[in-house]
C-alpha positions in Angstrom: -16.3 -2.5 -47.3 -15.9 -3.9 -50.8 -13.1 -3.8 -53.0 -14.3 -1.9 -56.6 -13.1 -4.6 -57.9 -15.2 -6.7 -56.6 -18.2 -4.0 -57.0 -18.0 -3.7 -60.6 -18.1 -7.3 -60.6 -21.2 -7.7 -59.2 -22.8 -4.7 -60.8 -21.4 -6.3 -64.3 -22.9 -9.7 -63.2 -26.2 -8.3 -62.5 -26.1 -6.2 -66.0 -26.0 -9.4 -67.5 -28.8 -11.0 -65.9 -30.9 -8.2 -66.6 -29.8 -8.5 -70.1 -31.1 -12.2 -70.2 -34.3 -11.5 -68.8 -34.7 -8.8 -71.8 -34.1 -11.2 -74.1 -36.2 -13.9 -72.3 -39.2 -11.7 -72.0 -38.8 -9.8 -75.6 -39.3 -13.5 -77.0 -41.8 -14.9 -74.7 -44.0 -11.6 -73.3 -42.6 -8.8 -75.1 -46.1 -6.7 -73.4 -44.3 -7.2 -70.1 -44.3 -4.1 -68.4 -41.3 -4.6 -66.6 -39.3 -3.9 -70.1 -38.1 -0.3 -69.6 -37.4 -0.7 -66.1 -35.1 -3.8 -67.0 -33.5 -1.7 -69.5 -32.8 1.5 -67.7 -31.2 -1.0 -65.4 -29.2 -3.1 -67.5 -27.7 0.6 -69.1 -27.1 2.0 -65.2 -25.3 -1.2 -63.8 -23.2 -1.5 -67.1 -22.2 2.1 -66.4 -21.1 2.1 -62.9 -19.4 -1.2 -63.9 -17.8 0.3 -66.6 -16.5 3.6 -64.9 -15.7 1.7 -61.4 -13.3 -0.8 -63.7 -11.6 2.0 -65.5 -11.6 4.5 -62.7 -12.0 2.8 -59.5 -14.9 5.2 -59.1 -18.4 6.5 -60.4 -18.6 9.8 -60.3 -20.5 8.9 -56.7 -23.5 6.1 -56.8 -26.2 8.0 -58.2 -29.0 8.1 -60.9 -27.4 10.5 -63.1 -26.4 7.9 -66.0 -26.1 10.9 -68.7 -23.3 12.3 -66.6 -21.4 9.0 -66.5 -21.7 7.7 -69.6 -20.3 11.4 -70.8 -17.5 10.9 -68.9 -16.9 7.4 -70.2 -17.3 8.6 -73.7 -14.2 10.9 -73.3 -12.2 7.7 -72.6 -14.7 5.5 -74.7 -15.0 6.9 -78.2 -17.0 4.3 -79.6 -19.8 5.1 -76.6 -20.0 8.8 -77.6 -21.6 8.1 -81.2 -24.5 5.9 -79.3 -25.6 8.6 -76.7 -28.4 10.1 -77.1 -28.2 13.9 -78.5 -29.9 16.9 -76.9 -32.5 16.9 -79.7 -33.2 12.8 -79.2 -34.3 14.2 -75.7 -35.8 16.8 -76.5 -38.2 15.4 -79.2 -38.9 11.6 -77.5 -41.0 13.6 -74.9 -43.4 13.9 -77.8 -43.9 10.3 -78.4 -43.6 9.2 -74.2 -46.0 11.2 -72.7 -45.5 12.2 -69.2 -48.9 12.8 -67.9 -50.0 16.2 -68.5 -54.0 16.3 -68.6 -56.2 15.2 -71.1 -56.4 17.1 -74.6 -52.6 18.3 -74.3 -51.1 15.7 -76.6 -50.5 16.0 -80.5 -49.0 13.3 -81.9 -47.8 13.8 -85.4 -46.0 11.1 -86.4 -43.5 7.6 -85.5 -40.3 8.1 -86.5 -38.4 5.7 -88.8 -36.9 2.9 -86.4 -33.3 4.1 -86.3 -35.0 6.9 -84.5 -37.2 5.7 -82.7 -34.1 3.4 -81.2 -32.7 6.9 -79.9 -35.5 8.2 -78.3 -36.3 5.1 -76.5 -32.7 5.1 -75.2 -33.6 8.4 -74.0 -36.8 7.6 -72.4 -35.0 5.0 -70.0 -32.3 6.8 -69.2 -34.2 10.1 -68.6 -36.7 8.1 -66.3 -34.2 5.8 -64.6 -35.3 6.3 -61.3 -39.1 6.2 -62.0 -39.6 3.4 -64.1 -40.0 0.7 -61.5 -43.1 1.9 -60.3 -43.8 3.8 -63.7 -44.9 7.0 -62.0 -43.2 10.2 -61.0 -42.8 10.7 -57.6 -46.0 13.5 -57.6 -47.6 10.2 -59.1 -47.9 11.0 -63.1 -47.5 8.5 -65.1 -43.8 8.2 -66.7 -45.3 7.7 -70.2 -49.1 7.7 -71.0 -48.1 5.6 -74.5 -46.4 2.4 -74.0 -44.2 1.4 -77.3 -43.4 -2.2 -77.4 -42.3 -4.3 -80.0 -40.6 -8.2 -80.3 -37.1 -6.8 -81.1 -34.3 -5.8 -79.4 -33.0 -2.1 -79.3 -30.0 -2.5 -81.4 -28.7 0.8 -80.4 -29.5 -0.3 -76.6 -27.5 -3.7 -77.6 -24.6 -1.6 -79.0 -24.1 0.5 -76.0 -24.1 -2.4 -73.8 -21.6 -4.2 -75.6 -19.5 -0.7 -75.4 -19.8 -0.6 -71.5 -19.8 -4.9 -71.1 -16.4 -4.8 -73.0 -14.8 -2.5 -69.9 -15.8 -5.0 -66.7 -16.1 -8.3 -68.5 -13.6 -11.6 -69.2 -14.5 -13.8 -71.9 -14.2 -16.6 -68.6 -17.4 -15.1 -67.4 -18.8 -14.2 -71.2 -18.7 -18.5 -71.4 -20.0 -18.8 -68.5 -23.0 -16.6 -69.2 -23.7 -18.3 -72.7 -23.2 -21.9 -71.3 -26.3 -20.6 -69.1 -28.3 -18.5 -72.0 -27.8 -21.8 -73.7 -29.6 -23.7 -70.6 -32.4 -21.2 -70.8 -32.9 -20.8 -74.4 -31.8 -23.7 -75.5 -28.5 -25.1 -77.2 -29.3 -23.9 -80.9 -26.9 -22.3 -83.6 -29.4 -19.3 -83.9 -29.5 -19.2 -80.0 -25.7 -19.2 -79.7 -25.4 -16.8 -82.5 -28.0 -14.5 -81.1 -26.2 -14.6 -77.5 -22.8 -14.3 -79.4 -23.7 -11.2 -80.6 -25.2 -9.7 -77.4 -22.7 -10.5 -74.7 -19.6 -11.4 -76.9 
């Protein structure tokens, strides 16, 4: 069995390469349905990464991000200002809509982006372990309105750089650039805009 050491390691590693292929796909096919399943991923492997580097442990290797990252937050009290509130839940079920039947929808308004930032953090960790196919497992859709836009969630970035900051070095934060910078290209405004993700 593996040391947790070597767990969160992995886990971290993986988090990251998620993270790239968000920002990959955000600037070359940012329609690509694979979005919210890449980002409930990158937030649940940057959790366990997170707690199993603190703690040695994570709470056992479940779904249940909300439980985890409340934990972290008592330890990590920049994390508890970017978790989502009961309310963010509550009301971003009015915008994703879970497949209830024609003519049972109403919706009223988009909320102003800040917002909207929150309740799309709470659509992916809410549906973490349904988004890969994108239906429940009684086979509704997870969301009969897709939101998509060019532009990174910055309250998703922030969260990440909360958790990334507990199982990262900056010898593997180089590394990672050195390769966005392969991918992307070796520009000012690429290094600047990988800079500010993973650094």
């Amino acid at each position: 069995m593996e040391s947790m050491d070597v767990v969160a390691g992995n886990f971290g590693r993986l988090a990251d390469d998620f993270m790239l292929d968000i920002i990959l796909l955000k600037k070359r096919d940012f329609n690509n349905g694979s979005l919210p399943f890449l980002h409930a991923h990158v937030i649940e492997l940057a959790t366990k990464a997170a707690l199993l580097n603190l703690e040695g442990k994570t709470l056992r290797l479940n779904h249940r991000i909300m439980d985890m990252l409340i934990h972290l937050a008592i330890t990590l009290i920049e994390l508890g200002p970017l978790i989502p509130s009961d309310e963010a839940f509550e009301k971003y079920r009015n915008l994703w809509l879970l497949d209830r039947g024609i003519d049972s929808y109403d919706i009223s308004h988009i909320p102003s982006p800040d917002v909207l930032e929150e309740w799309e953090l709470c659509y992916f960790i809410e549906n973490i372990v349904d988004l890969k196919y994108g239906y429940t497992k009684d086979l509704r859709l997870v969301s009969m309105l897709s939101i998509v836009t060019p532009k990174l969630n910055q309250r998703f970035k922030r969260m990440f750089n909360v958790l990334r900051k507990q199982y990262s070095n900056s010898d593997a934060t180089t590394q990672l650039l050195n390769r966005g910078l392969q991918v992307f290209g070796d520009t000012d405004s690429n290094r600047s805009v990988l800079t500010d993700i993973f650094a």
